[in-house]
N, C-alpha and C positions, 0 to 999 in steps of 0.2 A: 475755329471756334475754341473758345477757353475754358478749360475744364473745370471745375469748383478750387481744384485745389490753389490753377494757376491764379485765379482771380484772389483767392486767399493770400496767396503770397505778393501779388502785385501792390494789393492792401497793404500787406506789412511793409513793403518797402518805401512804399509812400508815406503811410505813417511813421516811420522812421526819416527820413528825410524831412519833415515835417516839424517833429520833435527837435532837428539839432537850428533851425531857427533862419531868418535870414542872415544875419552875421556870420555864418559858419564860413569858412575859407582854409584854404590847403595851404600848408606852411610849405614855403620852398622846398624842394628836391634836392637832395646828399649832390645831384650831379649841378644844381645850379650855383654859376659865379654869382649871383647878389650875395651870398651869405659870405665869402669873399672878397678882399680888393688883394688884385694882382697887380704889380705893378708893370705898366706898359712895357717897359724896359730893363732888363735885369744885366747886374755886372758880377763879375767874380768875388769872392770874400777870401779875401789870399793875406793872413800877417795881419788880422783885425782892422781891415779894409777893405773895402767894394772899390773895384779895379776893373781898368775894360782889358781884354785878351792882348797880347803882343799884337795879334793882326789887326784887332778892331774889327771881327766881325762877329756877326749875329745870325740866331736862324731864328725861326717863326716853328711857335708852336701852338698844336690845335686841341680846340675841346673834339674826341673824337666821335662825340654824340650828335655834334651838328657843324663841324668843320670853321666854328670861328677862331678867329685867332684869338689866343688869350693874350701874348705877352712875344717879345724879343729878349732871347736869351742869348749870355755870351758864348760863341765858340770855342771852346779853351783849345789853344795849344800843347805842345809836347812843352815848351817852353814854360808857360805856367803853367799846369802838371809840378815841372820842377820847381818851381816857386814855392808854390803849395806845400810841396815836401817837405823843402826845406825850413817856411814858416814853419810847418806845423813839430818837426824836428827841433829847433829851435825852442818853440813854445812848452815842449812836453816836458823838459827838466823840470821848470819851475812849478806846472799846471799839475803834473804830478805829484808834487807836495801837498797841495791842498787836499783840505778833506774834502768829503763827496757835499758838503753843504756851502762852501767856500765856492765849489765848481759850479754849483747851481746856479749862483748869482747871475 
């Protein structure tokens, strides 16, 4: 049996739930992919290019809240690693020059 005060506050919450209407609805969750698009398949960005790995392979990667797969990503090599370096070696003389509003673009 339910005490005065419980009934009181069963009240208030009903009346409150009442108040926000039939339209009220929960905006998506920080953990949900709708607010998202991932792309099914992802490649390396090596030299201001998406590149697939010397070996061409991929792993699978999960949302770890409910084990879906979101996306294939590229496995990098040691080989591109070195790629990488070296773009980005290369790239840094010039990239360096700019101002910090120049790099934003």
């Amino acid at each position: 049996m339910q005490t005065q005060e419980q009934k009181k506050k069963n009240q208030e919450v009903t009346s409150a739930e009442a108040s926000l209407g039939a339209d009220f609805d929960y905006a998506p969750s920080i953990e949900s992919t709708d607010i998202v698009k991932i792309n099914p398949k992802n490649k390396l960005f090596i030299g201001g290019k998406f590149v697939d790995s010397a070996d061409k392979k991929y792993f699978k990667t999960e949302n770890p809240a409910t084990g879906e797969v979101l996306a294939e990503l590229t496995d990098a090599t040691a080989k591109d690693v070195d790629a990488a370096v070296k773009a980005a070696r290369k790239a840094f003389g010039p990239w360096s020059k700019l101002s910090g509003q120049e790099r934003g673009r």
